[in-house]
N, C-alpha and C positions, 0 to 999 in steps of 0.2 A: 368717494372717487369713482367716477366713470368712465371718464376714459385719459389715456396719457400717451404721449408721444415724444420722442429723442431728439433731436437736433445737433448738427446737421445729418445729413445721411450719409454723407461720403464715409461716416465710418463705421455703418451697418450696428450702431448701438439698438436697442430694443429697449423701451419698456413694456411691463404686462400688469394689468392691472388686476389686485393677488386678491385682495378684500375691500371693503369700504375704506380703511383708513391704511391701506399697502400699497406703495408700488414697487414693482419689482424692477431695479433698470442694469440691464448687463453690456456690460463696456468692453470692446477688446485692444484699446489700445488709447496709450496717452492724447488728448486733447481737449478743448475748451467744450462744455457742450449746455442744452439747456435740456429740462423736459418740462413740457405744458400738462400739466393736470385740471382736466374738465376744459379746455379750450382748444382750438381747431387751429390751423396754420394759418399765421399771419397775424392772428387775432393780437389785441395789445395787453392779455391777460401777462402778468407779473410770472415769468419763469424759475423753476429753482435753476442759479450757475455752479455748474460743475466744472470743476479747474484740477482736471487728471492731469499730473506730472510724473515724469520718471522720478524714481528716488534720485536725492542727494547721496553719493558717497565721496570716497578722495579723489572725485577728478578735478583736474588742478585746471587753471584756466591765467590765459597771461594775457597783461590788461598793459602792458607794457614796461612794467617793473617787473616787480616780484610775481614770481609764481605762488597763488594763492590757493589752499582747499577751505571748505567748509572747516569756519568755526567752532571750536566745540565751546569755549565759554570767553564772556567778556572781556577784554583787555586795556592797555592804553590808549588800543589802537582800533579797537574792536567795540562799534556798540552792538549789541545782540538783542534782539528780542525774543523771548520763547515764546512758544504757543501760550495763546490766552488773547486777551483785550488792552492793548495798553494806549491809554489818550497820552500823546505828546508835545500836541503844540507842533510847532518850528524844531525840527531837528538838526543844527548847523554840525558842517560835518568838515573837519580840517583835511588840507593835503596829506597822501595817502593812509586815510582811514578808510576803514572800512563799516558797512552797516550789513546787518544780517536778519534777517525776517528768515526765523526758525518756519515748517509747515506748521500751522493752524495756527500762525501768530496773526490777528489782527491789528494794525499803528494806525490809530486817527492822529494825521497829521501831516507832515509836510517835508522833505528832505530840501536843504538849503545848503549847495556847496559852493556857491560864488565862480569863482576862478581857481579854485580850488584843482591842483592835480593830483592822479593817480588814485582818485576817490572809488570805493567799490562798492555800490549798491546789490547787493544779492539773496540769493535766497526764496523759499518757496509761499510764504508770506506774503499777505495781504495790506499795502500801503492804501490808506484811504482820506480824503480832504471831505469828507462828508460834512463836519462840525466846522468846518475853516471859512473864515467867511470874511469880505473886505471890510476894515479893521482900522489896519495901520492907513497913516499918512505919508507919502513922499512930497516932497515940492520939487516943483517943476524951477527951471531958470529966472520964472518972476516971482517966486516964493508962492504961488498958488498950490494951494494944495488939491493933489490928485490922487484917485483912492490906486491903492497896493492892493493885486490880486496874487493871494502865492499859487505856488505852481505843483503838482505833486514831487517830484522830482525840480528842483532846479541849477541847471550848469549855466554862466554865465557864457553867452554867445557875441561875439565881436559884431558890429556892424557890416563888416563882406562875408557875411557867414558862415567865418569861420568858428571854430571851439577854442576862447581861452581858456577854456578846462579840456587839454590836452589828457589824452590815457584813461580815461573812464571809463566805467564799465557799470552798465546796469543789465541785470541777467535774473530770467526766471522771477521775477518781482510780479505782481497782478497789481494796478494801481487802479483803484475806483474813483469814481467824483472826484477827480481833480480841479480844482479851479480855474485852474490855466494850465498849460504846457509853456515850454522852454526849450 
């Protein structure tokens, strides 16, 4: 390593480049950031993403049902992911359930809640459609089939755009490589 730089500036992060194989990067306050090792601004070298959050504790947050906190473990109503790697596919998610992406959990895969209400996507976990790829078949009105792109996240959207997935709540999720949006 030779040299390395913070991004963005607005929040006065540093790095300092300690030894050949160190960097040193000092942060003083939550936000998304990047730092370039061996490469110069702008440049299109592959940055490591740093995704500083405030911790999770019992702040309660209302999605328009129930007042909800942070999960502590799985339920009927609760899928949870903890920290680690877990490939999921398609994760359909019923009227008011919740999904939970623990910190340092990674989910390759896809959230699918239709029209689905009061659904609560949360947590400090990383949703990713990396592996997801067009797949499935829909048909159109003359039975031709047209390829399905899923979407990271998907709530089913009315035609005057409004939400038939009334009360939802996606909070604190980082979603990478989605296929599509919704």
């Amino acid at each position: 390593v030779a040299t390395a730089f913070v991004r963005p500036d607005r929040y006065n992060a540093t790095a300092r480049v300690q030894s050949p194989t160190t960097v040193v990067v000092r942060l003083h306050t939550p936000g998304h950031y990047y730092v370039n090792v061996n490469g110069y601004p702008g440049s299109h070298d592959t940055p490591l993403l740093l995704f500083v959050e405030q911790p999770e504790g019992p702040i309660a947050v209302d999605c328009g049902r129930a007042v909800i906190d942070v999960p502590t473990v799985a339920s009927s109503t609760v899928r949870y992911f903890e920290r680690g790697f877990h490939q999921t596919g398609i994760i359909a998610v019923a009227a008011g359930n919740t999904v939970y992406l623990a910190p340092g959990a990674y989910v390759n895969g896809s959230i699918k809640a239709g029209w689905a209400k009061g659904v609560v996507v949360r947590g400090r976990g990383v949703l990713s459609g990396e592996v997801l790829k067009v797949v499935d078949q829909v048909h159109s009105s003359d039975r031709q089939p047209v390829p399905y792109r899923y979407n990271g996240i998907d709530f089913a959207v009315t035609s005057d755009g409004g939400s038939g997935a009334n009360w939802n709540l996606v909070e604190g999720v980082t979603v990478l490589y989605p296929p599509g949006y919704s």
